[in-house]
N, C-alpha and C positions, 0 to 999 in steps of 0.2 A: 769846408775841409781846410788844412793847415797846407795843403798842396794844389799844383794845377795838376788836373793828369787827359792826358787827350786820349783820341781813338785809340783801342785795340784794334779792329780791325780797322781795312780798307772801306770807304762809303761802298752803296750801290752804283752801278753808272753805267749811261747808256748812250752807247759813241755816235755821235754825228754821220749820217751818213756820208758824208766827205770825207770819211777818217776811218781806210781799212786796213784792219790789225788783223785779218785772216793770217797776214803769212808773217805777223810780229812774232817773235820768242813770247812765251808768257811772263819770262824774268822781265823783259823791257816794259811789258804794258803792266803788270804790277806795280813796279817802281814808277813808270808814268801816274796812275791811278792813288798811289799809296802820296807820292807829291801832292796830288790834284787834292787827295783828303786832306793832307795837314794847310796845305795855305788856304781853303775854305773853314778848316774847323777854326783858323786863327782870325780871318776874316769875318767871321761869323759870331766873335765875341766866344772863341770855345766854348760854347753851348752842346753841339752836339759829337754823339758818339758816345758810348758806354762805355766805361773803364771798368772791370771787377777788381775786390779790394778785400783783402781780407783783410779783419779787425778784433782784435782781443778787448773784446770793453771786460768794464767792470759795471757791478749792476749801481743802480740811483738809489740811495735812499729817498726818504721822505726829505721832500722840498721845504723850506721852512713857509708858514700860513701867518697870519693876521690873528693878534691877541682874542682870544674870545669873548663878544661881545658883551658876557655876563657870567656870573660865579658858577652858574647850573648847567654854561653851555659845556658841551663836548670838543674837546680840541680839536678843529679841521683837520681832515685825514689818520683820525685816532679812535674813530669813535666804534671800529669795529675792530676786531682781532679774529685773529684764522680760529679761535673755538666759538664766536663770537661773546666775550663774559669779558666784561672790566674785568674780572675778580683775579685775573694772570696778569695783568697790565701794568709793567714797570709804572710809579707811581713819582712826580717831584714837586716841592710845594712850588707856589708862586707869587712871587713879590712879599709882601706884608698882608696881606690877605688871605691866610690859610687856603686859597684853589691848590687841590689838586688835580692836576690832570695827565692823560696817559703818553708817556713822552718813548713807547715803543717803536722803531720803525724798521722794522724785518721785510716787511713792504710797503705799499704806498697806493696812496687813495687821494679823494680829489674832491672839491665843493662837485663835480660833472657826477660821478659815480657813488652809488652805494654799494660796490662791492669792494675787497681788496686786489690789485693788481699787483703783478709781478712785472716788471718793466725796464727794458734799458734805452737808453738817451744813444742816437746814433749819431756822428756826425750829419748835416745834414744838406741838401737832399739828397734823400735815397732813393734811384730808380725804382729796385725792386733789391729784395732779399733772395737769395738765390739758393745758400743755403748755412744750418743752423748745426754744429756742432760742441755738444757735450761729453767730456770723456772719450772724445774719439769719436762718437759716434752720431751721427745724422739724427738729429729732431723731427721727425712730422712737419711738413709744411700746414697740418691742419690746428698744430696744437701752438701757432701762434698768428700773430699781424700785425703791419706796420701801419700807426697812426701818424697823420699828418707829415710823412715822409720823414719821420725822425726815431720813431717811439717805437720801438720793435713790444708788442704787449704778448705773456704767454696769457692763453685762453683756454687751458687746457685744464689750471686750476693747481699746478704745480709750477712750481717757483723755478728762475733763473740761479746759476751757483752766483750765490756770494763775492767770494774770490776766485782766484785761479791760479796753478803753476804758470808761470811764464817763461820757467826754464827750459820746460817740454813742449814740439811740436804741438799743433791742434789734435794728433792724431791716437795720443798719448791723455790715461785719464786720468785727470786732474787739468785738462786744459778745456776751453769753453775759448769757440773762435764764433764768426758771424761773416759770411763773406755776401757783400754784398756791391750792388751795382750803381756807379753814380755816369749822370750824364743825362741830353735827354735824346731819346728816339730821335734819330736822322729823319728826317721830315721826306717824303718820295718826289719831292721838289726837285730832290739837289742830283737827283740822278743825270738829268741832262745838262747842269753845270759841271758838274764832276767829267763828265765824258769831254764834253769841248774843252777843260783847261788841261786835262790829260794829254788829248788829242795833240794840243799845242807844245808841250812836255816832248811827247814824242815825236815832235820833228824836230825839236831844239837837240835832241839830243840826237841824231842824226846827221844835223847841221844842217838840216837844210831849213828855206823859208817860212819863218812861224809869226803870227799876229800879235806873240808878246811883244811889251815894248822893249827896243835894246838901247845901245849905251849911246847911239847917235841921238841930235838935237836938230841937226841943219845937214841940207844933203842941197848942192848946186849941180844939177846935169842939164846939159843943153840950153844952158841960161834961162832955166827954171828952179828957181830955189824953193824948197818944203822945208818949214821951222813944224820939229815932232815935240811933243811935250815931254816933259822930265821924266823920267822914268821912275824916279825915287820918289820924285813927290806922287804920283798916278797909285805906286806900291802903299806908302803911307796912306794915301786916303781910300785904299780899296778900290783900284780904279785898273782892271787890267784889259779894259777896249775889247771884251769879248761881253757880247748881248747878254746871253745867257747869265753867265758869272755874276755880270755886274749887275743886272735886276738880283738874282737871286742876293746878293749877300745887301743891297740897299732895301730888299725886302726885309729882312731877316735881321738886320743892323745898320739902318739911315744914320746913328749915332754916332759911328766906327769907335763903339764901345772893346774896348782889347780884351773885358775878362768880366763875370760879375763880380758884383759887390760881394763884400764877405766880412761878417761881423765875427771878431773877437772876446768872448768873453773870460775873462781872467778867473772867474768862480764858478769854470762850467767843468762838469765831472770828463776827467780825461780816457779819453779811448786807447790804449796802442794799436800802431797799426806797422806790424813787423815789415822792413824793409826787403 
């Protein structure tokens, strides 16, 4: 994706029994909790957490193939048409060598298949497709499927629209939208980390005594001096002195990777994805 986008919702979380919110407001332990989410989803290499997204693609033609290896072959991904007959088959010569071959691509086929598919390129990865509007109106979850977390295929044997208005909402016909879900499933791990850095949240924000680290370094009482560790450097490397937390997120990310990788292609068919 050309963006980062983190949790919609709050993770799951399951409080320490040391830490009773019986008699908290639920605005307080929300915002404790909704905290405890974003500094573990950022911890955690933003991996997890679903975001839905709605996306106006446009469909993929046919990808360009490798010359055919001989005058009698069939062009890769041409060799069949929706009546199946050459005899409808836009026709263009080739090279100095009188080939013709069928330079159609209304849809699009593949060395993998002998059928033609109707197909659009998502950005990618895609959780799950949630849901499929043409003209306004809802597609059959059955009359399509997502290959390799990218490739939404219909399978129904009727084609995806061409173009579309983009002037007009999805809900309006002539629009063709795809909403769908990226992120990956919150892992049932993070339930008890979630609750203890919460937990911490919620006395920080009370002001009373909490195990994050604060802005002191050296503390002298009773001619016993304590040197605390940096607090800034402990944040950077993912290090917040809570057991839980910090197994979970050296689990999850020993690398302290901040986001993944994400490849750019310059000649990849473009999706909108209205703001």
């Amino acid at each position: 994706m050309s963006a980062n986008f983190g949790p919609q919702t709050p993770w799951p979380v399951l409080w320490p029994t040391d830490c009773d919110v019986s008699t908290e407001s639920p605005t307080i332990t929300g915002a404790a909790v909704e905290f405890a989410t974003a500094v573990l989803w950022a911890a955690t290499g933003q991996r997890f957490g679903l975001t839905d997204v709605t996306l106006r693609p446009c469909r993929r033609e046919c990808r360009p193939t490798p010359y055919p290896g001989a005058v009698w072959d069939p062009w890769p991904g041409s060799s069949l048409y929706p009546n199946g007959s050459w005899a409808s088959a836009p026709v263009i010569p080739y090279g100095g060598f009188g080939l013709v071959v069928g330079a159609g691509c209304s849809t699009c086929g593949s060395n993998c298949s002998c059928s033609w598919l109707s197909e659009i390129v998502l950005p990618a990865p895609v959780n799950s497709v949630v849901e499929v509007k043409v003209d306004g109106v809802t597609v059959s979850g059955s009359a399509y499927r997502v290959d390799n977390n990218r490739y939404l295929v219909r399978t129904d044997g009727r084609n995806w629209p061409v173009c579309q208005n983009l002037a007009v909402p999805d809900t309006a016909v002539g629009s063709f939208s795809v909403r769908a879900q990226y992120g990956e499933d919150v892992p049932g791990t993070a339930r008890g980390p979630v609750g203890e850095l919460a937990c911490q949240f919620l006395k920080a924000m009370h002001g009373t005594d909490c195990a994050l680290p604060g802005n002191v370094q050296s503390l002298v009482r009773q001619g016993v001096s304590i040197t605390m560790p940096d607090w800034r450097s402990m944040l950077m490397e993912h290090q917040f002195g809570l057991r839980l937390v910090d197994w979970f997120i050296y689990t999850y990310n020993p690398d302290h990777i901040k986001a993944a990788a994400r490849v750019w292609d310059v000649d990849a068919y473009l999706t909108r994805r209205p703001s």
